[in-house]
C-alpha positions in Angstrom: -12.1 -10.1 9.8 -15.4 -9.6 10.7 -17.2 -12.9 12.9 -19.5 -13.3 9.8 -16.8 -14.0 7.7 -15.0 -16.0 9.9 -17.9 -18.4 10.6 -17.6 -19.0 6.4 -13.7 -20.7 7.2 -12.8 -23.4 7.9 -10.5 -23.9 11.1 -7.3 -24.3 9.1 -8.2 -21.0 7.0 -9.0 -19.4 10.3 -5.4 -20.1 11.7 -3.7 -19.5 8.4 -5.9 -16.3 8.3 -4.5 -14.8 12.0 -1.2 -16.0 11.2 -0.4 -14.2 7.9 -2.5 -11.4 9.7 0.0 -11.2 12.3 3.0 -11.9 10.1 1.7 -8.8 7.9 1.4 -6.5 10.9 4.6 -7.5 12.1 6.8 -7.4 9.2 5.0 -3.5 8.8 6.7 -2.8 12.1 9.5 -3.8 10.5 8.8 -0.9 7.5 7.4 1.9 9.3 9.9 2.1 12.0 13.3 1.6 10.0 12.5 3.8 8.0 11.6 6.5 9.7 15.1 6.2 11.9 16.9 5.9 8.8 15.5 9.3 7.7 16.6 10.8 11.0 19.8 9.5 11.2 20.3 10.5 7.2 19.4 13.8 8.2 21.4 13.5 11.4 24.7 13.1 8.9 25.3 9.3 10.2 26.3 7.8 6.8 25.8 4.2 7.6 23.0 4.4 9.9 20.1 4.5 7.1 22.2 1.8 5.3 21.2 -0.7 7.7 17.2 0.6 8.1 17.0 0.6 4.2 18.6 -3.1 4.2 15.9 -4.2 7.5 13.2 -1.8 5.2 14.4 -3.8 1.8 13.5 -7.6 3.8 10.6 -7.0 5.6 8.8 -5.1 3.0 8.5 -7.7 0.5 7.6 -10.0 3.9 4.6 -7.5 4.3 2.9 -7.0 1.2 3.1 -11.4 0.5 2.0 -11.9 4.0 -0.6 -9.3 3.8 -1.4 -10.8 0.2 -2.6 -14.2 1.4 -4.7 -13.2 4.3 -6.5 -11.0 1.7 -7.0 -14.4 -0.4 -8.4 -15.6 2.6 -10.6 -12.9 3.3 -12.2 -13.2 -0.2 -12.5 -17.1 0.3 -15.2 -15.8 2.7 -16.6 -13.3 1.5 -17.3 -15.5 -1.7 -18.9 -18.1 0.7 -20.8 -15.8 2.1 -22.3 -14.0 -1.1 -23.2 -17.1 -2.1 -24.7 -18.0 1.0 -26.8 -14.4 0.3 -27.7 -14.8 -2.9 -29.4 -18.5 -2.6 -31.2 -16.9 0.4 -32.4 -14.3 -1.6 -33.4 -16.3 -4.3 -34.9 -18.9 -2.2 -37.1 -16.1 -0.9 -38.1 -14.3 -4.0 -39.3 -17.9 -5.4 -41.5 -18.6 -2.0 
């Protein structure tokens, strides 16, 4: 998030912010890497192999997306505050 948002949270929403930010990045490790061994060892001829990367692909994607979810919500607090910053701003100065 850019230092003009983050200025607009409060210090609580910044540490809830970099937390479900690193939770999100983390749990897409958790995705990305899985499943790409799981294809290779699928097409390797392992058969249980990509039954355990699907099943660590199957928890941590649903960690992702709700993780990754509520920084967004976060970001958009911000980015509200900020537009509304903006637009008093702008009207202040069209009235001057």
């Amino acid at each position: 998030m850019d230092d003009v948002l983050r200025k607009r949270l409060s210090t609580e929403e910044c540490e809830n912010y970099d937390r479900y930010d690193r939770r999100a990045s983390l749990a897409g490790h958790f995705v990305v890497w899985p499943a790409i061994m799981g294809l290779i060892s699928y097409y390797g001829g392992k058969p249980f192999s990509p039954l355990i990367c699907l099943a660590i692909v199957a928890v941590a994607f649903p960690v992702m997306v709700t993780m990754g979810n509520r920084a967004k919500k976060l970001r958009l607090i911000a980015e509200n505050r900020y537009g509304a910053i903006m637009s008093s701003a702008t009207r202040e100065g069209s009235e001057q």
